[in-house]
N, CA, C and O atoms as a printed pandas DataFrame, in Angstrom:
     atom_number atom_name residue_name chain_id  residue_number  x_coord  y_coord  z_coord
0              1         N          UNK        A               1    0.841   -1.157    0.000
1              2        CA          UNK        A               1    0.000    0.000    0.000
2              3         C          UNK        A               1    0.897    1.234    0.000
3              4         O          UNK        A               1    1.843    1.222    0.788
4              5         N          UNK        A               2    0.731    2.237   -0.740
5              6        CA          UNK        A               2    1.001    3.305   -0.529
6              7         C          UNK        A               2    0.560    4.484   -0.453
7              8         O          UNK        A               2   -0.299    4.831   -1.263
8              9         N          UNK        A               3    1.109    5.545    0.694
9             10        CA          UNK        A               3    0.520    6.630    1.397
10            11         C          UNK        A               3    1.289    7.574    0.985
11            12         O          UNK        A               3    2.507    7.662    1.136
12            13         N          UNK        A               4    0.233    8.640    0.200
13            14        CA          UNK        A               4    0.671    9.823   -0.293
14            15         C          UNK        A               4   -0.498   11.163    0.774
15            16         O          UNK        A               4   -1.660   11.202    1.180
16            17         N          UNK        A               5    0.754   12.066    0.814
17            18        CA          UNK        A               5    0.251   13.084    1.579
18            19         C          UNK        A               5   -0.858   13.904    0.289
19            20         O          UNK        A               5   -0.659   13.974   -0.924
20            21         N          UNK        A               6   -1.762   14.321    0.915
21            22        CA          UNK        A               6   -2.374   15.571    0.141
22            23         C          UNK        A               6   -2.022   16.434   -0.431
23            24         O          UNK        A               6   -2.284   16.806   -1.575
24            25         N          UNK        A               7   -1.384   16.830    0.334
25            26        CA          UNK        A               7   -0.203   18.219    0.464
26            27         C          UNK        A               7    1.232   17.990    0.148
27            28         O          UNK        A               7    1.931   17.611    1.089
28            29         N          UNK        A               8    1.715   18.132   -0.853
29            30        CA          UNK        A               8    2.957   17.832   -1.262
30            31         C          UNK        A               8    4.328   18.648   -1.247
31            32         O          UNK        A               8    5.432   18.149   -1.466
32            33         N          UNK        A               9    4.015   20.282   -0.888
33            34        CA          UNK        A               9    4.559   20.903   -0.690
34            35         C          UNK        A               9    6.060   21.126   -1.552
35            36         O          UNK        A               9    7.002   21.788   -1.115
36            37         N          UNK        A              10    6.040   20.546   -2.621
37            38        CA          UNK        A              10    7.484   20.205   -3.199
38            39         C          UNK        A              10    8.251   19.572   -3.095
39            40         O          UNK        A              10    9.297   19.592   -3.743
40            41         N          UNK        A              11    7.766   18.380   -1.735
41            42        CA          UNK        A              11    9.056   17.336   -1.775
42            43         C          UNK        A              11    8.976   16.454   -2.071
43            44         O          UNK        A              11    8.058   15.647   -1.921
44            45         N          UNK        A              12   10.598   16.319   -2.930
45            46        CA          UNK        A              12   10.437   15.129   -3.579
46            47         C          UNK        A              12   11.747   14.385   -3.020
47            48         O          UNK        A              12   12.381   13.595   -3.720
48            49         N          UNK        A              13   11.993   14.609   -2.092
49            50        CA          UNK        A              13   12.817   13.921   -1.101
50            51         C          UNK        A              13   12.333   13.731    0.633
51            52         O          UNK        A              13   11.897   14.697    1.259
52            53         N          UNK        A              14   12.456   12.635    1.136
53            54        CA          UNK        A              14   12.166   12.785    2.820
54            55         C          UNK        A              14   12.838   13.246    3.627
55            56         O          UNK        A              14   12.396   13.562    4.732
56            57         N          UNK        A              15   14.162   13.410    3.250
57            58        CA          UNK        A              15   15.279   13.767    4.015
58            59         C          UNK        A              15   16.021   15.326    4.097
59            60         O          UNK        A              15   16.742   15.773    4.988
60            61         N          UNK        A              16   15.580   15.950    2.871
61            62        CA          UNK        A              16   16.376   16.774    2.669
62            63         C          UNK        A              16   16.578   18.071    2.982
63            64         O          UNK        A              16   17.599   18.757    3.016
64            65         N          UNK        A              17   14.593   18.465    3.371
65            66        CA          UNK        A              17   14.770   19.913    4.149
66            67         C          UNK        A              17   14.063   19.562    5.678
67            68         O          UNK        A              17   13.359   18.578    5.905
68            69         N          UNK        A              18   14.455   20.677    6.707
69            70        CA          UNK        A              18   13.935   20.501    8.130
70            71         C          UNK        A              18   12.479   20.696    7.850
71            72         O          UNK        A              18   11.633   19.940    8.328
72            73         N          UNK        A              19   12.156   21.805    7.002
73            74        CA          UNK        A              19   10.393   22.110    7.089
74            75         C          UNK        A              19    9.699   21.159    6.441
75            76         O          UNK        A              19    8.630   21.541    5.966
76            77         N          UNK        A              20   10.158   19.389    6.190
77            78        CA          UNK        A              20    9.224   18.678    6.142
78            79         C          UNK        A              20    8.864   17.444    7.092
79            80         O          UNK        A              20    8.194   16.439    6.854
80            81         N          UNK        A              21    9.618   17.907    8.395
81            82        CA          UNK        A              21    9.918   17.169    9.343
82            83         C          UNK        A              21    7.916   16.890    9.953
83            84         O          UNK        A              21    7.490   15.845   10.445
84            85         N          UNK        A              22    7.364   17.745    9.779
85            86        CA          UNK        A              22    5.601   17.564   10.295
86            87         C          UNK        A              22    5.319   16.663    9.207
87            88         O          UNK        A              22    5.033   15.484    9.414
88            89         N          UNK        A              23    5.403   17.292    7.778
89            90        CA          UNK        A              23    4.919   16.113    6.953
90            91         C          UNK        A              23    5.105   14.666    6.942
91            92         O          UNK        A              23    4.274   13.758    6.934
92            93         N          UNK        A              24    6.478   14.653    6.945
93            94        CA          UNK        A              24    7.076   12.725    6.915
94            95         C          UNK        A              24    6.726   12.312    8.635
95            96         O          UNK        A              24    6.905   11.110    8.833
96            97         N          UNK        A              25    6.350   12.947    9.653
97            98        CA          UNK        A              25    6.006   12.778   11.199
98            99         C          UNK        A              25    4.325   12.550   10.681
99           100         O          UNK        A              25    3.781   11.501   11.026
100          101         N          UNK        A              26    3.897   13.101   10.229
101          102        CA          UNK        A              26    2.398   12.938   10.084
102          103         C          UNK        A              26    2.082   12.128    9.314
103          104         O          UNK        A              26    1.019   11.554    9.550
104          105         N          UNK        A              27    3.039   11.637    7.782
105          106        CA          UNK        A              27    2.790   10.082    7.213
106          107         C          UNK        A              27    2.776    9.000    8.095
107          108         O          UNK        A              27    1.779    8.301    8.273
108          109         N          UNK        A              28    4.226    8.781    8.850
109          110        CA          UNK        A              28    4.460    7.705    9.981
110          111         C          UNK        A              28    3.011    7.248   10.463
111          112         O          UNK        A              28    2.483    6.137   10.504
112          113         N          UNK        A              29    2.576    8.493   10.807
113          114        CA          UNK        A              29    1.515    8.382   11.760
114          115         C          UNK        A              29   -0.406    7.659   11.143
115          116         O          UNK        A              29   -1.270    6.934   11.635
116          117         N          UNK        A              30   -0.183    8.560    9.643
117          118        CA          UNK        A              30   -0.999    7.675    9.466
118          119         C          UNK        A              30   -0.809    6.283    8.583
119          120         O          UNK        A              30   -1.783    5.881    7.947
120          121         N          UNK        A              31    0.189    5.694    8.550
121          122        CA          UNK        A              31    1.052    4.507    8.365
122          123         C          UNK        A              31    0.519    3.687    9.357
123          124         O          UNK        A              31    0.457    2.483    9.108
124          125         N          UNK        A              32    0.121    4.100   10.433
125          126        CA          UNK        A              32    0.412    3.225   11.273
126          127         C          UNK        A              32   -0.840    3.539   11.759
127          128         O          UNK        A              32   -1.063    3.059   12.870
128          129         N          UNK        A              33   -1.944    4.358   11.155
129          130        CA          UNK        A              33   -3.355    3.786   11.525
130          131         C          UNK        A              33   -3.775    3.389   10.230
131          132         O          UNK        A              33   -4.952    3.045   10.338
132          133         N          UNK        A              34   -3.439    3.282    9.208
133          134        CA          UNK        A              34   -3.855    2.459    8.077
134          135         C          UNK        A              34   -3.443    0.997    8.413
135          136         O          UNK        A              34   -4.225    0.141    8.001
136          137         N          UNK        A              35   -2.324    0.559    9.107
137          138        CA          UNK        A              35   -1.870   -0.565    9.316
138          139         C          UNK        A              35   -2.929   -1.270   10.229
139          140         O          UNK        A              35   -3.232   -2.392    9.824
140          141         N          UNK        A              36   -3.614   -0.822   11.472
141          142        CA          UNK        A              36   -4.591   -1.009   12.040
142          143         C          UNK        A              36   -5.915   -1.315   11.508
143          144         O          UNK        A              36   -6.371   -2.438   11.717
144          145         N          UNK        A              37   -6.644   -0.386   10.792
145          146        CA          UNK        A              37   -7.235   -0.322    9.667
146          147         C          UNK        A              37   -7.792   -1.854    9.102
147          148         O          UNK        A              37   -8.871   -2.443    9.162
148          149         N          UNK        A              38   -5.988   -2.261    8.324
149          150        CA          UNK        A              38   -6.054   -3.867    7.607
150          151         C          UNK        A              38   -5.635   -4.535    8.864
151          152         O          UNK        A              38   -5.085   -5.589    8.545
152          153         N          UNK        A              39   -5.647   -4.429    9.781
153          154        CA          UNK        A              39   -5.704   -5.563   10.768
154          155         C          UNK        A              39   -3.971   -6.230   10.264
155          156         O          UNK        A              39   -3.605   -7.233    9.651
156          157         N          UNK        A              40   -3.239   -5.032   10.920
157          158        CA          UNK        A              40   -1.419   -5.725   10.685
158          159         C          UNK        A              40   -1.257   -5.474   12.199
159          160         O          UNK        A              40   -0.461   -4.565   12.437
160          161         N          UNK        A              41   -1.830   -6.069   13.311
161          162        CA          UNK        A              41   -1.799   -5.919   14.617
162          163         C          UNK        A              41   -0.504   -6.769   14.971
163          164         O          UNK        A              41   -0.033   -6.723   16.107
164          165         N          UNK        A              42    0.079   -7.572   13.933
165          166        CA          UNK        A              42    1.084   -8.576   14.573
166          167         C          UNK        A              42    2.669   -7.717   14.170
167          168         O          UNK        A              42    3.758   -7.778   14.741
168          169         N          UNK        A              43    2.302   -7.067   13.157
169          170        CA          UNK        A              43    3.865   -5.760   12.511
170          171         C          UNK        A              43    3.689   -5.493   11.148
171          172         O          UNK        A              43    2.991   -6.172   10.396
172          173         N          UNK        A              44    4.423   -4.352   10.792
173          174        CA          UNK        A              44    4.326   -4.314    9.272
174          175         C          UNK        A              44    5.914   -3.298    9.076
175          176         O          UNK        A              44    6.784   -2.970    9.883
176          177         N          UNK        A              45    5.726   -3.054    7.647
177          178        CA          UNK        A              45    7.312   -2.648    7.778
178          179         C          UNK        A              45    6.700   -1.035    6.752
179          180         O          UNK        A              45    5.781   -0.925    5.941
180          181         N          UNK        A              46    7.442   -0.280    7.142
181          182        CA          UNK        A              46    7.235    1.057    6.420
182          183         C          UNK        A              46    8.839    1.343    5.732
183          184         O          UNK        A              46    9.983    1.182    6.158
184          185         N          UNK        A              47    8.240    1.855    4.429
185          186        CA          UNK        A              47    9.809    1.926    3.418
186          187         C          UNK        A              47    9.778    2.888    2.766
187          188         O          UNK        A              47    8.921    2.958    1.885
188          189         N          UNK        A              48   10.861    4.155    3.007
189          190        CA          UNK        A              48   10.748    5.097    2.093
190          191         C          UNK        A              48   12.179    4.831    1.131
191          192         O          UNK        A              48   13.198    4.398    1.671
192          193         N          UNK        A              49   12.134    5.120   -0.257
193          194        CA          UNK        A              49   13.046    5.310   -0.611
194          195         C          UNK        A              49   13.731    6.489   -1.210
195          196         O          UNK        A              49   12.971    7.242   -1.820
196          197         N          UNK        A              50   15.329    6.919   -1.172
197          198        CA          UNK        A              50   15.653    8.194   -1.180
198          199         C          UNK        A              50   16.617    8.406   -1.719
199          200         O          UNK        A              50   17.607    7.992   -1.116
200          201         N          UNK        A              51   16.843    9.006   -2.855
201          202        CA          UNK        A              51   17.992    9.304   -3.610
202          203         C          UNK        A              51   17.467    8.496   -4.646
203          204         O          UNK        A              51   16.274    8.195   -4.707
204          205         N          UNK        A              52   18.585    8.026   -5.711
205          206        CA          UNK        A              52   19.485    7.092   -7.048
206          207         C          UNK        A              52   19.744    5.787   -6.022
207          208         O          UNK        A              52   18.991    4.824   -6.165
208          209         N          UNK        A              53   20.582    5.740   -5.194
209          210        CA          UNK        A              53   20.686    4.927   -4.851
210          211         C          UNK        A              53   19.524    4.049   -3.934
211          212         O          UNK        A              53   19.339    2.840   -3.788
212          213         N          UNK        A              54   18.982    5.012   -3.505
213          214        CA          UNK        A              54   17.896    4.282   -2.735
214          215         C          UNK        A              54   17.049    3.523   -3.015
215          216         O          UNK        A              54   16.462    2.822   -2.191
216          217         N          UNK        A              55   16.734    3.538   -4.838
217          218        CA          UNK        A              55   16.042    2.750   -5.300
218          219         C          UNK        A              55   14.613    4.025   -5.699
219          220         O          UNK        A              55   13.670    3.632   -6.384
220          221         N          UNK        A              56   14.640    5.157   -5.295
221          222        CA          UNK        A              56   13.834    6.191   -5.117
222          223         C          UNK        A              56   13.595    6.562   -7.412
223          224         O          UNK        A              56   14.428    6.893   -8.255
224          225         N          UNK        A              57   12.260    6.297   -7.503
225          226        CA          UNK        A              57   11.683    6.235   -8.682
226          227         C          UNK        A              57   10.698    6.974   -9.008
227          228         O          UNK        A              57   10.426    7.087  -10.204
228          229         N          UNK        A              58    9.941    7.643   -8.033
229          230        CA          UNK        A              58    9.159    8.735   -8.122
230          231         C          UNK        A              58    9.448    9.748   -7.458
231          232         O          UNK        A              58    9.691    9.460   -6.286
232          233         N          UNK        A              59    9.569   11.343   -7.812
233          234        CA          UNK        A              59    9.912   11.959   -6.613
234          235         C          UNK        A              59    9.032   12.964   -6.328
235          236         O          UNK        A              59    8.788   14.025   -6.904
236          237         N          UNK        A              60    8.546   12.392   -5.226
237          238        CA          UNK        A              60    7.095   13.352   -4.753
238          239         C          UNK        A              60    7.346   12.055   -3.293
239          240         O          UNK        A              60    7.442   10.834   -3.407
240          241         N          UNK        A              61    7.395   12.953   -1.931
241          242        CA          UNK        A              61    6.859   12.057   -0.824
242          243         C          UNK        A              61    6.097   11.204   -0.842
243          244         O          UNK        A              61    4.961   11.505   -1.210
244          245         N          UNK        A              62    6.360    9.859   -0.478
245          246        CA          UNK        A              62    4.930    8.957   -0.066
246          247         C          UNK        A              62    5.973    7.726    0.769
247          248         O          UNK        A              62    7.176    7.476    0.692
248          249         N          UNK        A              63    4.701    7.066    1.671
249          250        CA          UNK        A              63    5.823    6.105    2.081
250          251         C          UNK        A              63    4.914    4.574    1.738
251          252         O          UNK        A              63    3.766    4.547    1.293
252          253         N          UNK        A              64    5.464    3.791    1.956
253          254        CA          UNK        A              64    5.098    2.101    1.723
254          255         C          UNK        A              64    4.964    1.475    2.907
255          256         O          UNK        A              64    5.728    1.599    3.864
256          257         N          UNK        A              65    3.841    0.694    2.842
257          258        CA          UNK        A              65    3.473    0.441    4.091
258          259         C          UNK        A              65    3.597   -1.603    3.754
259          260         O          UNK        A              65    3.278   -2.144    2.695
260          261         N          UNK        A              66    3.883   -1.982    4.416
261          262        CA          UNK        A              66    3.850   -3.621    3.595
262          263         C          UNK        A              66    3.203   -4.480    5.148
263          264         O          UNK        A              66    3.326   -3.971    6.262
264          265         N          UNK        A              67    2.697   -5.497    4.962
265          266        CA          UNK        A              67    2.618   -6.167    5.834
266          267         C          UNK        A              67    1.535   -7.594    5.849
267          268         O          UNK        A              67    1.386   -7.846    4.654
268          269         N          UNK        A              68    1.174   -8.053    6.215
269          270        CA          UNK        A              68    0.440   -9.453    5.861
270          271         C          UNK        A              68    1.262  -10.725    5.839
271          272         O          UNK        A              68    0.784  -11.785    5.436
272          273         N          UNK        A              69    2.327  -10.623    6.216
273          274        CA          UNK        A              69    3.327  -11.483    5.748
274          275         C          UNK        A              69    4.371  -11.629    6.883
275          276         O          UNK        A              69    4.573  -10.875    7.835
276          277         N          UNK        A              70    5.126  -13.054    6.468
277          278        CA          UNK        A              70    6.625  -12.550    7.780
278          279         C          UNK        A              70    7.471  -11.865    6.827
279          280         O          UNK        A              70    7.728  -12.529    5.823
280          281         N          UNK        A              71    8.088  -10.423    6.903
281          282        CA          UNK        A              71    8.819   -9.649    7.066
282          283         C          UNK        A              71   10.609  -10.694    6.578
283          284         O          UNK        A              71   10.750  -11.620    7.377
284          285         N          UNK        A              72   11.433  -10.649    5.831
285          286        CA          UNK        A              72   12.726  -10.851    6.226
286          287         C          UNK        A              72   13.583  -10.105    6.358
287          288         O          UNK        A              72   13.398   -8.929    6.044
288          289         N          UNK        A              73   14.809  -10.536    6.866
289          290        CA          UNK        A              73   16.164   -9.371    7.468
290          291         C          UNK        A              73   17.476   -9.955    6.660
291          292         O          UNK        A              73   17.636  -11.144    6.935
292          293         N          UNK        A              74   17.999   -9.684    6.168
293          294        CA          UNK        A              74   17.976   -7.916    5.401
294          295         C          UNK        A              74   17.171   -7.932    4.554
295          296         O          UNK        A              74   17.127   -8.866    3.752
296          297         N          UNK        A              75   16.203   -6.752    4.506
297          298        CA          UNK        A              75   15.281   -6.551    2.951
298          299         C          UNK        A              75   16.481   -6.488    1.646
299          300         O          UNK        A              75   17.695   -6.287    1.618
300          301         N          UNK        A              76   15.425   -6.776    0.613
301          302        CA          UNK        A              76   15.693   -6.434   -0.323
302          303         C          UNK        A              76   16.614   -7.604   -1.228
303          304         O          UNK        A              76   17.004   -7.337   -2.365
């Protein structure tokens, strides 16, 4: 699933300026009542990606919410 803010404000990075520190704080947040929502009461994993290297392919904020599943370590 993925969660895009309304409000996009120009970023197309998560990391890169302080004044989007409410926005990517207020995705988390509803990340994690959408996760509730689908009934991921046991965990789920949230993934932003950032930069070229990050794997980052659209650039406009949003984050990924995954879960239904067991999770492995290391992603990817």
């Amino acid at each position: 699933m993925i969660i895009i803010p309304k409000v996009k404000d120009g970023i197309v990075s998560a990391f890169k300026e302080e004044r989007h520190i409410e926005i990517l704080g207020y995705l988390l947040y509803v990340a994690k009542l959408v996760a509730k929502q689908e009934g991921l009461d046991d965990g789920f994993r949230i993934v932003i990606n950032d930069g070229p290297k990050g794997c980052q392919s659209v650039y406009h904020i949003h984050v990924h919410l995954l879960g239904g599943r067991q999770m492995n370590w290391p992603p990817g």
